[in-house]
C-alpha positions as CSV (number, residue, x, y, z in Angstrom):
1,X,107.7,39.5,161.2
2,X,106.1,39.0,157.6
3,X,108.2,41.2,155.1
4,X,104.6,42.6,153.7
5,X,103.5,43.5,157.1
6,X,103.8,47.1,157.9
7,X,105.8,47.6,161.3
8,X,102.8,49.6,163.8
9,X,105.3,49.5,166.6
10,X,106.9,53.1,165.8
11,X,106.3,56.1,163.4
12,X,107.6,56.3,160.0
13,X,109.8,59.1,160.9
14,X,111.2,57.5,163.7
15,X,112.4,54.7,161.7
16,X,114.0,56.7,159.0
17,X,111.5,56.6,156.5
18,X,109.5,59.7,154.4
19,X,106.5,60.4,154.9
20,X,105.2,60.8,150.9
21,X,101.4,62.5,152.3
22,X,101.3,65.7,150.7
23,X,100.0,68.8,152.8
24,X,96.3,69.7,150.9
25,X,95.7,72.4,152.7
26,X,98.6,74.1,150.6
27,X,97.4,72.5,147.5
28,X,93.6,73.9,147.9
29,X,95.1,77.6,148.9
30,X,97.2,77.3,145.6
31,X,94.5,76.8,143.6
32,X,92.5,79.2,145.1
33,X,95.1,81.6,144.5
34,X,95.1,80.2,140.8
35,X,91.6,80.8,140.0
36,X,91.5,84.3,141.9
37,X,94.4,85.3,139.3
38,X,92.4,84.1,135.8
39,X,89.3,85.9,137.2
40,X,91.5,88.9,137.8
41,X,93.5,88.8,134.2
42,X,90.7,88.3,132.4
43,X,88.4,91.2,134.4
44,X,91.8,93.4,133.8
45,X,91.8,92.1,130.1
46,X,87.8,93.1,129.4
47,X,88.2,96.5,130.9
48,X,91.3,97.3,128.8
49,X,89.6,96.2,125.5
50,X,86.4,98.0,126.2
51,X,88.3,101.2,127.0
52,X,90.3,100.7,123.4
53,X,86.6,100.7,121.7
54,X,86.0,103.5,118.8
55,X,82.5,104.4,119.2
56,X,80.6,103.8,115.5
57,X,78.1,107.0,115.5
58,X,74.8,106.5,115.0
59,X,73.5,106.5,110.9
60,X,70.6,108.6,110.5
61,X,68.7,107.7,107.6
62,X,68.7,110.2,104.3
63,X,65.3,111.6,103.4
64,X,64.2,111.7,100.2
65,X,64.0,115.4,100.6
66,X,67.9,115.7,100.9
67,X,68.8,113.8,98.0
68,X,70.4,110.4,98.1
69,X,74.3,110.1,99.0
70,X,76.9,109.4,95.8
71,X,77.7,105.9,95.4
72,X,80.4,104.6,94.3
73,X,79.8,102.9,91.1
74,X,82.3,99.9,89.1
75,X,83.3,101.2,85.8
76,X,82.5,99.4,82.6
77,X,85.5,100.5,80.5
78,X,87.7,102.4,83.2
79,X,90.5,102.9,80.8
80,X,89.0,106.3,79.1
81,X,89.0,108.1,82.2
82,X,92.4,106.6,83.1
83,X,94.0,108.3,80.0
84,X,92.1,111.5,80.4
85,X,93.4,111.5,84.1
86,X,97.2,110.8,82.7
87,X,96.4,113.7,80.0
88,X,95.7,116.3,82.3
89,X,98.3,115.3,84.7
90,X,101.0,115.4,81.7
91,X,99.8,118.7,80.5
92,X,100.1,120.2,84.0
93,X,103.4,118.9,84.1
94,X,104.6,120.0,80.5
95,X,102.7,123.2,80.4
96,X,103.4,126.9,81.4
97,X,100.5,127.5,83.8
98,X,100.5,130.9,86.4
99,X,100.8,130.1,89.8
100,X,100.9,133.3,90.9
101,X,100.4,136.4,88.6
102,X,101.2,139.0,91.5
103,X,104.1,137.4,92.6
104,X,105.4,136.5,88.9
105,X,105.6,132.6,89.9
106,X,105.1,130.7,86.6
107,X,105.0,126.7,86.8
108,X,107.8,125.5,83.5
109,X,107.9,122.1,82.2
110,X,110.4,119.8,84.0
111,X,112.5,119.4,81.2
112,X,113.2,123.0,81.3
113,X,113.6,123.4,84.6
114,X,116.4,121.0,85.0
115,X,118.0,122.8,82.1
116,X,117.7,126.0,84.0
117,X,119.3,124.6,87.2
118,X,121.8,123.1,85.0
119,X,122.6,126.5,83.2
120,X,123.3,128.1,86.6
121,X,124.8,125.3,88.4
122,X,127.9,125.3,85.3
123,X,130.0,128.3,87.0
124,X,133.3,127.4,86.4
125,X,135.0,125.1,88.9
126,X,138.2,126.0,90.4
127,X,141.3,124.7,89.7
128,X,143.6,122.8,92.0
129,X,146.3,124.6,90.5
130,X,144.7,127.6,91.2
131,X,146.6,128.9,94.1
132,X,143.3,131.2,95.9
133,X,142.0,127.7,96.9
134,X,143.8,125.6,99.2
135,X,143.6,121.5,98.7
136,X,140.6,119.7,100.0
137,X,142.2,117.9,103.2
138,X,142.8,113.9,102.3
139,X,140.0,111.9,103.6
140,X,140.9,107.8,105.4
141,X,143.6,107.1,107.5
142,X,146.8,109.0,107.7
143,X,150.1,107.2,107.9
């Protein structure tokens, strides 16, 4: 027999050889599958998104009547207002200003403030000598 001559005598599998056809009846139902599962994601995906929507409401329009809305408008030389803003904010902070007059609550400038708390936080330590106060226990390891 001719080497390039297929044998017709017996099956392939009979002679110990593969069989390399592929089942497409697997391969369509794969597919299928595939296809069902993008059309699923991406139905999942536009249902999630349109549920994560903020509603814009509706602008009505301003009459005339009611006045027109304030707009923002750019500053030609913002610096003025800047150092009037700081002014006021220093003077709020470095002034004596009544919070409350009932209550006797005064606002004090920082400055004296901190030298209040520092005038009553200087009570007079005590000393390790001082035998009404044990040792403070010693702190890392212990041998």
């Amino acid at each position: 027999m001719a080497r390039n001559q297929p044998e017709q005598s017996e099956p392939a599998v009979e002679r110990g050889h593969e069989i390399f056809d592929l089942d497409m009846t697997f391969m369509h139902w794969f597919s299928f599958g595939i296809v069902v599962l993008i059309i699923v994601t991406a139905a999942a995906a536009f249902a999630l998104l349109n549920g994560f929507r903020i509603p814009v409401p509706a602008i009505r329009p301003v009459s005339a009547a009611e006045g027109s809305a304030p707009v923002a408008a750019l500053q030609s030389t913002p610096q003025e207002d800047l150092r009037a803003y700081r002014r006021a904010k220093a003077a709020a902070l470095e002034g004596y200003h009544w919070i409350d007059r009932d209550a006797g609550v005064v606002q004090i400038p920082i400055e004296r403030a901190m030298e209040l708390l520092a005038a009553e936080g200087a009570a007079p330590q005590p000393t390790p000598s001082d035998p009404a106060t044990p040792p403070p226990p010693p702190r890392g390891r212990t041998r």
